[in-house]
ZAPA-926909 format. One record per residue (C-alpha): residue number from 1; x, y, z; residue in three letters. Coordinates in Angstrom, 3 decimals. Example, Ala and Ser with C-alpha at 12.3 -4.5 7.8 and 13.67 -1.06 7.14 Angstrom:
2
{r 1,{12.300,-4.500,7.800},'ALA'}
{r 2,{13.670,-1.060,7.140},'SER'}
This chain:
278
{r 1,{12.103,5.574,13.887},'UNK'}
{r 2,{13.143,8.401,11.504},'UNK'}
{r 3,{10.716,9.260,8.812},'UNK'}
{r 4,{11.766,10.768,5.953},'UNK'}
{r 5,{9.666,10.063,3.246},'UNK'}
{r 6,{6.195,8.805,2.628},'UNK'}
{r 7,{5.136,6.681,0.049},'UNK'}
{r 8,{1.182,5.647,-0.994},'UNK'}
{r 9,{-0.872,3.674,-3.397},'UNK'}
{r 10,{-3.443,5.763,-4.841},'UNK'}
{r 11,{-7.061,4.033,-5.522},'UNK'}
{r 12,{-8.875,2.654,-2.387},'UNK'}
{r 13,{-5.948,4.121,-0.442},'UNK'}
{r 14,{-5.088,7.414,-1.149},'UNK'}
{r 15,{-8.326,9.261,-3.038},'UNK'}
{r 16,{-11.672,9.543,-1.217},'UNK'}
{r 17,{-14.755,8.100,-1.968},'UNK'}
{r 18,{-15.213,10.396,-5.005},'UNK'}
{r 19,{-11.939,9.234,-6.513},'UNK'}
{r 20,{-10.348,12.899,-5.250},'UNK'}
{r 21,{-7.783,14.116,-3.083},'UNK'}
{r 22,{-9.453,15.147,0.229},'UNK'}
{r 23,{-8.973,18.742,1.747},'UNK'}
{r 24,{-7.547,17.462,4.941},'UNK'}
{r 25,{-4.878,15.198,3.199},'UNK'}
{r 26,{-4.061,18.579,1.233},'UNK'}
{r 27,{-3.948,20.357,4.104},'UNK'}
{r 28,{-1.012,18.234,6.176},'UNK'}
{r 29,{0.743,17.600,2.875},'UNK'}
{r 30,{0.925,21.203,2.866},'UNK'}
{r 31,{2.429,21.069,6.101},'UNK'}
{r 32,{5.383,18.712,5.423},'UNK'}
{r 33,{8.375,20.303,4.363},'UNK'}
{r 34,{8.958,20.696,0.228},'UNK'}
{r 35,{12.132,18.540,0.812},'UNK'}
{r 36,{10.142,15.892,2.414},'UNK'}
{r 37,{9.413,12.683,-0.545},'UNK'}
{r 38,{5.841,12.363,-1.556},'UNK'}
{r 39,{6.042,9.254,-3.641},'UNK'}
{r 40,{3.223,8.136,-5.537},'UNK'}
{r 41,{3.113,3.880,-5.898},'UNK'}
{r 42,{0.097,2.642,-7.957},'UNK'}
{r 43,{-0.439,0.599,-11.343},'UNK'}
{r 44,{-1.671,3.472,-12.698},'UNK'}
{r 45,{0.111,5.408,-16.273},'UNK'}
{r 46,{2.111,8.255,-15.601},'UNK'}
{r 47,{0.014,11.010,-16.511},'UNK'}
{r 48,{-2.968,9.511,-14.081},'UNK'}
{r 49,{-0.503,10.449,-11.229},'UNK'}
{r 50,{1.180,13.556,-12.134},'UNK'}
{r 51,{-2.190,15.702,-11.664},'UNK'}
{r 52,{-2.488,14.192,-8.461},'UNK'}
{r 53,{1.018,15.752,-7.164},'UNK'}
{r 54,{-0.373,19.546,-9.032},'UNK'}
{r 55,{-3.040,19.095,-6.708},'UNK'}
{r 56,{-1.098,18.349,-3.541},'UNK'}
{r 57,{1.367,21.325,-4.757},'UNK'}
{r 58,{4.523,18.836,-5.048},'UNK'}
{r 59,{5.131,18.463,-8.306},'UNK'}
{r 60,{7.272,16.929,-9.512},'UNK'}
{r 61,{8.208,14.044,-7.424},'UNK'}
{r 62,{9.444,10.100,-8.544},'UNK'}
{r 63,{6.865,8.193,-9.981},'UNK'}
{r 64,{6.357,4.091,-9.598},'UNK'}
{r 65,{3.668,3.685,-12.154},'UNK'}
{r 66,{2.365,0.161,-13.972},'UNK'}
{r 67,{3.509,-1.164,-9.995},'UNK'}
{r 68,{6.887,-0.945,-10.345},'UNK'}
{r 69,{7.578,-1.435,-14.264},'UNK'}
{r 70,{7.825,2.246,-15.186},'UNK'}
{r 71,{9.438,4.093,-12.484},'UNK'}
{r 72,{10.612,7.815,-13.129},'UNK'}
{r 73,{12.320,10.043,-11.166},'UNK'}
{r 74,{11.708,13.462,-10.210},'UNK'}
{r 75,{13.116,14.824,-13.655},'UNK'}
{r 76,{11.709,12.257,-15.969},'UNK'}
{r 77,{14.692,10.202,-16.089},'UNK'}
{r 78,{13.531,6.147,-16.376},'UNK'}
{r 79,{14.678,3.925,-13.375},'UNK'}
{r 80,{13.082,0.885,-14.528},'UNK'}
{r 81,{11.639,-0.047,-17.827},'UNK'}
{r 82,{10.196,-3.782,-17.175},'UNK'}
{r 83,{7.102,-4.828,-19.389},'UNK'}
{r 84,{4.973,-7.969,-20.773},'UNK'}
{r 85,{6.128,-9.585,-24.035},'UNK'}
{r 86,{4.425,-8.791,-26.233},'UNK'}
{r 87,{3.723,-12.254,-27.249},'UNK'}
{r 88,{2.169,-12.689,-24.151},'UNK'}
{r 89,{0.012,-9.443,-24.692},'UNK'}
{r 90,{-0.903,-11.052,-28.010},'UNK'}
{r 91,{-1.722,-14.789,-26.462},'UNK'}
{r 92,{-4.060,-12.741,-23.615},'UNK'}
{r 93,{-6.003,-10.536,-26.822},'UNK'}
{r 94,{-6.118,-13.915,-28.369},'UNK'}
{r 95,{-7.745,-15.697,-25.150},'UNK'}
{r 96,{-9.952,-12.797,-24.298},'UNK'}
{r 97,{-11.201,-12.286,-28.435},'UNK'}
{r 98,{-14.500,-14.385,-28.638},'UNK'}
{r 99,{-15.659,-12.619,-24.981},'UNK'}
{r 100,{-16.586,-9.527,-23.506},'UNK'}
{r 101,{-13.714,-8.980,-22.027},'UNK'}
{r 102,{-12.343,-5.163,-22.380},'UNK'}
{r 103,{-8.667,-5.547,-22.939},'UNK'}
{r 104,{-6.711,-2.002,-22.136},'UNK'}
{r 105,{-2.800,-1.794,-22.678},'UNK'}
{r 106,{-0.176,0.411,-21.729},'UNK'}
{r 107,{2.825,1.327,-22.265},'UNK'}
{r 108,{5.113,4.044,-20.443},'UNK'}
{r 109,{3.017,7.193,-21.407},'UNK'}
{r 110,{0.484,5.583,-23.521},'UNK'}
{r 111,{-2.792,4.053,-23.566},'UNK'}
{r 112,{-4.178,1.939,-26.360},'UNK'}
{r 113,{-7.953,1.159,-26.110},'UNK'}
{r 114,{-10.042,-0.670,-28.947},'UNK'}
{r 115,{-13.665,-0.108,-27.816},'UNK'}
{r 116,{-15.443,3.175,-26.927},'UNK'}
{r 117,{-17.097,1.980,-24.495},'UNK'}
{r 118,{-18.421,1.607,-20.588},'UNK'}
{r 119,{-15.298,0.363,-19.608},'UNK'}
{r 120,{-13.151,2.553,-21.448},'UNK'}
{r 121,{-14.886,5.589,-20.542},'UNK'}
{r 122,{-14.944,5.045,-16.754},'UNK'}
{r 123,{-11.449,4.754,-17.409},'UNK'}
{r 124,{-10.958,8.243,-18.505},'UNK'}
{r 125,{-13.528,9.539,-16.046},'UNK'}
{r 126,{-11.410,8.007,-13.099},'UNK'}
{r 127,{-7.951,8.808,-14.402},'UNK'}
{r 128,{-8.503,12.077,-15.859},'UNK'}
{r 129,{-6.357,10.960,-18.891},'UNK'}
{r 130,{-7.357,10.063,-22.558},'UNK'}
{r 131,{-6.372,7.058,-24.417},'UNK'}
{r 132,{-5.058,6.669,-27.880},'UNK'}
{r 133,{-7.763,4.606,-30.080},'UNK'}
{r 134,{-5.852,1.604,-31.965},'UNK'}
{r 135,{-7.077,-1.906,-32.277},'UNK'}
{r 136,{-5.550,-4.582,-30.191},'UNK'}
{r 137,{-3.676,-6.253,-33.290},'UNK'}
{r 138,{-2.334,-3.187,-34.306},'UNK'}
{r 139,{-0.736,-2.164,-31.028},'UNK'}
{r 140,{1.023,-5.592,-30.909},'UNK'}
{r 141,{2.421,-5.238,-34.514},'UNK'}
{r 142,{3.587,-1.731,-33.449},'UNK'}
{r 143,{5.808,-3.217,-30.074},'UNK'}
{r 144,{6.535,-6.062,-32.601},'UNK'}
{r 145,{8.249,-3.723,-34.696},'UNK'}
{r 146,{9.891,-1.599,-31.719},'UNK'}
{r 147,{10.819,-4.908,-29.345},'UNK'}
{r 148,{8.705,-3.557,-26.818},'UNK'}
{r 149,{6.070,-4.981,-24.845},'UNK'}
{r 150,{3.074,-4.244,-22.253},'UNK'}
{r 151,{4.269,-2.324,-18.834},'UNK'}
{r 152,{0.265,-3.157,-17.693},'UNK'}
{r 153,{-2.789,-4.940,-19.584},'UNK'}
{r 154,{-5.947,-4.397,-17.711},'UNK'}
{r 155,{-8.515,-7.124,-18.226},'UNK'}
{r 156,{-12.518,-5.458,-17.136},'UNK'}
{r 157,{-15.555,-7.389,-17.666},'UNK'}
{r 158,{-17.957,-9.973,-15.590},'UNK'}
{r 159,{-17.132,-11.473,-12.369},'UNK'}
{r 160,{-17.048,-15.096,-13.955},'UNK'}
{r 161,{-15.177,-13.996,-17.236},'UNK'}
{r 162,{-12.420,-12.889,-15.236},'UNK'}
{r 163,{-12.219,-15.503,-13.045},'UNK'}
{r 164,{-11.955,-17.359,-15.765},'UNK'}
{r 165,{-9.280,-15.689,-17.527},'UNK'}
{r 166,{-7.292,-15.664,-14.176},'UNK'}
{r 167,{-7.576,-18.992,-14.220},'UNK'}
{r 168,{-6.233,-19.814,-17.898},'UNK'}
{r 169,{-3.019,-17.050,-17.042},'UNK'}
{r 170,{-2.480,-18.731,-13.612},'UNK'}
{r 171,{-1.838,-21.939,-14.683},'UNK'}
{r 172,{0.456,-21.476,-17.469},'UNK'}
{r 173,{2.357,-18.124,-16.900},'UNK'}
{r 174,{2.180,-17.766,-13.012},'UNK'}
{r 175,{6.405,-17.763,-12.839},'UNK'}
{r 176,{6.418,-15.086,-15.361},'UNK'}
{r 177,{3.396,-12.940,-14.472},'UNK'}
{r 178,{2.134,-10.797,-11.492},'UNK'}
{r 179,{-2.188,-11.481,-11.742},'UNK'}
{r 180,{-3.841,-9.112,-9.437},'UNK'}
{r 181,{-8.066,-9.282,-9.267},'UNK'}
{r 182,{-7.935,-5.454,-7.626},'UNK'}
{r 183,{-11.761,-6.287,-7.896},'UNK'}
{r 184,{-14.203,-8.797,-9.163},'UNK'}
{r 185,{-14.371,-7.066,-12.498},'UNK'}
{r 186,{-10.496,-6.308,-12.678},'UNK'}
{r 187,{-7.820,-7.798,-13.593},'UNK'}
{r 188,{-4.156,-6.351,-13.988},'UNK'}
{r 189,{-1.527,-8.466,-15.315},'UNK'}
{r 190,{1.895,-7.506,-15.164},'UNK'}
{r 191,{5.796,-8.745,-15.062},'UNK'}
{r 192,{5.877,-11.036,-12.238},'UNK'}
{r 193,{10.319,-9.610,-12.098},'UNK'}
{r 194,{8.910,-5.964,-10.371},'UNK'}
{r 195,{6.630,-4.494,-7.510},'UNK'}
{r 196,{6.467,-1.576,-5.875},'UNK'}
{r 197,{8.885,-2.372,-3.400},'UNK'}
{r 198,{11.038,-2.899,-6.430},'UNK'}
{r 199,{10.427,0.683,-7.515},'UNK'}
{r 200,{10.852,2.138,-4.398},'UNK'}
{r 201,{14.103,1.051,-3.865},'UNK'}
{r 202,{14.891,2.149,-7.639},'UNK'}
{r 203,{13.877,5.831,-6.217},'UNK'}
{r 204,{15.732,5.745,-2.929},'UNK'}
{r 205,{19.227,4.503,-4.376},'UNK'}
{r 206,{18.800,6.945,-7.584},'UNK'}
{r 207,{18.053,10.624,-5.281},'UNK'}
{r 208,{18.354,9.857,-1.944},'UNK'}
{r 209,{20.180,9.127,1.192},'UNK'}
{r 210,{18.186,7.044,3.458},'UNK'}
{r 211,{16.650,3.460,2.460},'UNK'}
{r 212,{13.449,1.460,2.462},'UNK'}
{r 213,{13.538,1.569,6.707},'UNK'}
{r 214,{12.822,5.555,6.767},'UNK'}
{r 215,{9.549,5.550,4.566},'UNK'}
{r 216,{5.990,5.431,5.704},'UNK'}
{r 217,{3.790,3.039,3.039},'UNK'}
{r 218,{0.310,3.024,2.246},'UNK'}
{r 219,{-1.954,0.256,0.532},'UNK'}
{r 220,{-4.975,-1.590,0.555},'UNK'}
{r 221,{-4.533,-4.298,-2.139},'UNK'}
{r 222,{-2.245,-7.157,-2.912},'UNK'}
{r 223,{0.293,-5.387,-4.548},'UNK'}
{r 224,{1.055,-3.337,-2.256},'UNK'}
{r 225,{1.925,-6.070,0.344},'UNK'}
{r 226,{5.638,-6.364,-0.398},'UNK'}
{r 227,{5.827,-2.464,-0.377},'UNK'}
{r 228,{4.501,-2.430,3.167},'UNK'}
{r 229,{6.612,-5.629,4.481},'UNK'}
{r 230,{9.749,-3.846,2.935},'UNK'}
{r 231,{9.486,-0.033,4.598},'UNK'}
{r 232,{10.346,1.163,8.301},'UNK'}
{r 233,{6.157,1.457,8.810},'UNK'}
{r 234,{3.790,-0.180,6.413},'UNK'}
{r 235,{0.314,0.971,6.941},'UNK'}
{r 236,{-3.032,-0.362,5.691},'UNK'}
{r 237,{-6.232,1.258,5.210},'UNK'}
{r 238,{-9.207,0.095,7.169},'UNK'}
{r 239,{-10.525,-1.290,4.119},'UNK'}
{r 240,{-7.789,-3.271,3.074},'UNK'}
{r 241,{-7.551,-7.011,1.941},'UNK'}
{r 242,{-6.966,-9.302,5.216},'UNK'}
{r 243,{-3.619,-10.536,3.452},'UNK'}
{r 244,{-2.528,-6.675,3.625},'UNK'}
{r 245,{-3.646,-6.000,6.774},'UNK'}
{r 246,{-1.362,-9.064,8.222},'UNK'}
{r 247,{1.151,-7.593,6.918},'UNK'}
{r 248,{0.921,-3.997,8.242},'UNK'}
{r 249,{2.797,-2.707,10.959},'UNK'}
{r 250,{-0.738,0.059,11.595},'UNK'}
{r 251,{-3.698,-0.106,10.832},'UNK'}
{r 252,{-5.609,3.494,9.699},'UNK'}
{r 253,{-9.578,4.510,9.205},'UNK'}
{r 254,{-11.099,3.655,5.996},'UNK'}
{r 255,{-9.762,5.794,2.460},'UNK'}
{r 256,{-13.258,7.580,2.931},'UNK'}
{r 257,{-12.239,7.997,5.934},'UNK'}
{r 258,{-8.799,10.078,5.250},'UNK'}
{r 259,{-6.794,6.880,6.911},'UNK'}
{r 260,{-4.085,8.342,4.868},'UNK'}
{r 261,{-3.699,11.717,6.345},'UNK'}
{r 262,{-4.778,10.515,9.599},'UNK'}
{r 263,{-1.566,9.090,9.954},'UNK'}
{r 264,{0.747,11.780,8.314},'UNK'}
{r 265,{-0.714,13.871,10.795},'UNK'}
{r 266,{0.633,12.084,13.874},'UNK'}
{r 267,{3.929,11.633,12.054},'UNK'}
{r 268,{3.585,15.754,11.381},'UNK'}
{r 269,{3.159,16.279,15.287},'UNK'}
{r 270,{5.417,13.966,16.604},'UNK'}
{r 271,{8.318,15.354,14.297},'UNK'}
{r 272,{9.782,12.499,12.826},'UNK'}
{r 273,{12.477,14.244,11.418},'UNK'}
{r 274,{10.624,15.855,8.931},'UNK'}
{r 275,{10.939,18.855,9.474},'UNK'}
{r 276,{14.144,21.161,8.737},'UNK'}
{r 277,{16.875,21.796,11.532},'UNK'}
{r 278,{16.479,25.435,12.895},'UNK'}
């Protein structure tokens, strides 16, 4: 098998257990050729990724950010532009207004939060990015007004409050949105039309010669299971959801565990085609 590109989730898969970029995954980044893809895949905003690629010295690179809704290439240009309606967006601040439910939404490089508070600061602690302050109502009348909608609403509260809200979604809009509980206290709702398979693809027929069958895929959760089914070699992280790991063609040490650049280091030594012709 011919690798030629790799391509990674980012929480629980990529970052260590300080939310960071480890030295050793650095280190055999480093050691891949400049040429060589390193394709971020998350359902994270834009500008929570691109300091990630600074760090690793491979910026820029094609970005699939809200899982597959917003995906950019290399020199900004959009790939895909997929998003919530924003009457949805409205009916889930409607459901989630007489709870404590923190309600975050996005939209391509923008991030709308009501309440200063826990949830919106750990937010900007983990991402390293700061929202725009606007109330809930207001950002709806604003995509109203522009026919736009939501490329991600993150739901963050209570263990009960979200399975609740899960629940009310589920039932009525599971054809037309993708639900994901990346923890007890999280929920990320987007357009059930995209993934990150979706966006990978996107990338590959946009800049590159090769398809899905030469990339390497990371992931832990379930949205990352149709990236790793649809690559050459889809590997999970030790600490991955059962559903992902049945999926996976390898299984790696735990993200504290640098799983990640456990395995780009076999793929650097065995020479996978990575590395230029002489």
């Amino acid at each position: 098998m011919e690798i030629k590109a790799f391509c990674s989730d980012i929480d629980g898969t990529l970052l260590n257990s300080v939310r960071d970029l480890s030295p050793r995954l650095k280190a055999v980044v480093n050691d891949l050729p400049m040429e060589f893809p390193v394709i971020l895949a998350s359902s994270r905003m834009p500008d929570a990724m691109r300091h990630l690629l600074h760090d690793m010295n491979r910026f820029p690179q094609p970005l699939i950010c809200y899982n597959g809704g917003y995906v950019l290439s290399a020199d900004g240009e959009v790939l895909e532009d997929v998003s919530v309606p924003v009457d949805l967006v409205a009916k889930i601040l409607h459901l989630t207004q007489k709870t404590d439910i923190h309600v975050s939404l996005y939209q391509g490089e923008k991030w709308y939060e009501e309440k200063d508070d826990y949830w919106s600061q750990r937010e900007v602690k983990n991402t390293k990015v700061q929202c725009d302050w606007l109330p809930g109502h207001e950002v709806v009348d604003l995509w109203t007004k522009n026919n736009s909608g939501a490329h991600k609403v993150m739901c963050m509260g209570e263990s009960n409050e979200m399975a609740w809200l899960f629940g009310e979604l589920h039932s009525e809009h599971s054809l037309d949105l993708h639900l994901y509980r990346s923890s007890e206290t999280y929920l990320e709702i987007a357009p059930k039309a995209i993934s990150k398979a979706t966006g990978l693809r996107k990338i590959l027929e946009h800049a590159f010669d090769f398809g899905m069958e030469s990339v390497v895929a990371f992931g832990d959760n379930y949205n990352d299971i149709d990236l790793l089914q649809s690559v050459g070699w889809g590997v999970a992280v030790d600490n991955a959801r059962m559903e992902v790991k049945a999926v996976a063609k390898e299984i790696t040490h735990h993200n504290k565990e640098d799983g990640v650049a456990a395995v780009l280091e076999k793929i650097r030594d065995f020479n996978f085609e990575i590395r230029p012709e002489i």
